[in-house]
C-alpha positions in Angstrom: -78.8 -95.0 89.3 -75.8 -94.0 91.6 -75.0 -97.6 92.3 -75.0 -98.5 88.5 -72.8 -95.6 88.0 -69.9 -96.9 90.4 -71.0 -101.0 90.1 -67.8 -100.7 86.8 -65.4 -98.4 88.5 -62.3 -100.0 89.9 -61.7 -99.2 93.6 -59.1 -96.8 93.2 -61.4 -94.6 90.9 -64.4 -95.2 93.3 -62.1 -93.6 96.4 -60.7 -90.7 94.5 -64.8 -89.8 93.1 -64.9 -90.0 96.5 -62.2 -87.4 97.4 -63.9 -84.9 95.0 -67.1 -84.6 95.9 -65.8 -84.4 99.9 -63.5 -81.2 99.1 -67.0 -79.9 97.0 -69.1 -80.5 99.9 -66.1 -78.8 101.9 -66.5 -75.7 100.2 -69.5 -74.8 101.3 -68.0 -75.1 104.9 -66.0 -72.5 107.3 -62.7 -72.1 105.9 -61.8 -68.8 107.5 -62.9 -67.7 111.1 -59.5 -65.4 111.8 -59.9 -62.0 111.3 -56.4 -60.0 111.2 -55.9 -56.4 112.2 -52.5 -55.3 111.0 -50.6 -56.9 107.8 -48.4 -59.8 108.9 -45.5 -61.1 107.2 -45.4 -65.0 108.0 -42.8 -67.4 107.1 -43.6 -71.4 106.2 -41.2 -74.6 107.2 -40.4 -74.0 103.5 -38.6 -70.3 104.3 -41.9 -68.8 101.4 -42.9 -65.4 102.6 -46.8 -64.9 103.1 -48.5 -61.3 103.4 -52.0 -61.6 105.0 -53.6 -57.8 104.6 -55.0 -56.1 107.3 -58.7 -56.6 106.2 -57.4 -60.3 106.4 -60.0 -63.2 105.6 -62.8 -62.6 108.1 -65.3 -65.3 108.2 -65.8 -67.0 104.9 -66.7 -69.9 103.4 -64.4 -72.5 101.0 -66.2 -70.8 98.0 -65.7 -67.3 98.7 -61.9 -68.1 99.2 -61.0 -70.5 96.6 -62.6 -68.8 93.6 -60.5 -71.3 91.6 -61.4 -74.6 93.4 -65.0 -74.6 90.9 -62.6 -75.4 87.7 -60.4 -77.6 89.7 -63.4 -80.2 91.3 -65.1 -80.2 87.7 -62.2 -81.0 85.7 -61.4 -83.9 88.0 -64.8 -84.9 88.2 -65.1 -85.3 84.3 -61.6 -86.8 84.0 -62.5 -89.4 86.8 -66.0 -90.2 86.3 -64.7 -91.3 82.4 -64.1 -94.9 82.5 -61.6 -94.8 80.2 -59.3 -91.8 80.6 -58.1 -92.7 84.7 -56.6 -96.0 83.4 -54.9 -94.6 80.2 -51.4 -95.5 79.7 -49.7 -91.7 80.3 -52.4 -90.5 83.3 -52.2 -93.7 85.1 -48.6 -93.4 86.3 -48.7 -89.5 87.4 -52.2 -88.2 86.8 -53.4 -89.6 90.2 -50.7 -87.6 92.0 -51.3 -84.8 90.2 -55.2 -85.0 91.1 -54.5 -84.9 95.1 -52.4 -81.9 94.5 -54.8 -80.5 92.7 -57.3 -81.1 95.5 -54.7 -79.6 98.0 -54.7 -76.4 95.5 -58.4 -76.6 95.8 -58.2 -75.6 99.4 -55.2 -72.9 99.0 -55.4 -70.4 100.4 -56.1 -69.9 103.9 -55.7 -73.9 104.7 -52.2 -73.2 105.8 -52.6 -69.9 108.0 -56.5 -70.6 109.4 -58.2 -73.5 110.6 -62.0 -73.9 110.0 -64.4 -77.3 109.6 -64.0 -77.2 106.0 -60.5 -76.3 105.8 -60.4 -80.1 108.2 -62.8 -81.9 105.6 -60.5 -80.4 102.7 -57.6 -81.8 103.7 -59.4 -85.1 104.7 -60.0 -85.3 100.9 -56.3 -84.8 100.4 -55.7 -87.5 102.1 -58.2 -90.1 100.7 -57.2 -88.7 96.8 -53.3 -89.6 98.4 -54.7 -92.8 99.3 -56.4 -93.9 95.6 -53.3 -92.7 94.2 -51.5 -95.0 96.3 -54.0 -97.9 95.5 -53.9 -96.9 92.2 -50.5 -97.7 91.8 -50.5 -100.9 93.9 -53.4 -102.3 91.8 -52.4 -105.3 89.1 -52.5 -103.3 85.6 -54.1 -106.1 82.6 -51.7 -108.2 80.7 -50.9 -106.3 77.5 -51.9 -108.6 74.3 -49.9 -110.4 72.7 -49.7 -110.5 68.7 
């Protein structure tokens, strides 16, 4: 049943299925294992301002933290396991790259201030949805018809 379900699906859509279900499976990992005491003001390479609140994060898992991740993975999922919509003319150019950022949203918060396994499997799914993107791009598009 599974392997009938990806036998039709170009590589590219095959790697990025791929992708979602890894930051799903993710989720249910340790994102958080940093407790913080007092509230921090920290600064990013990008000069944004984060507050982390003195009850900080504790121990938690991707689901606890990422209350917005559910809608994120299922959207993609729908969208990607269409065979039709991934190849569409207007999603195929930027809709890829949108989708790994979305999967980077996925793991926000927390993946930038705290390291945990699933916060390292989330962004290993980052990188494989960067990498169908990439593919996705690189792959020969069919000949348009002529009249």
């Amino acid at each position: 049943m599974i392997r009938d379900f990806f036998r039709d699906k170009p590589g590219p859509q095959r790697w990025m299925l791929g992708a979602i279900v890894l930051n799903f499976l993710s989720q249910f990992l340790l994102y958080s294992d940093a407790p913080v005491s007092v509230p921090t003001y920290r600064t990013d390479g990008y000069g944004a301002l984060w507050v982390i609140l003195p009850e900080g994060y504790g121990s938690a898992s991707g689901w606890e933290l990422h209350w917005h991740a559910a809608p994120i993975l299922l959207l993609l999922a729908v969208f990607f396991a269409n065979d039709e919509f991934p190849h569409g003319k207007s999603f195929a150019r930027f809709g890829w790259w949108a989708a790994a950022a979305l999967l980077f949203a996925a793991c926000l918060p927390t993946a930038l201030e705290v390291w945990g396994f699933g916060t390292m499997w989330g962004f290993v799914s980052v990188l494989v949805a960067l990498g169908a993107a990439a593919f996705n791009a690189r792959s020969p598009r069919p000949a348009k018809p002529t009249a």
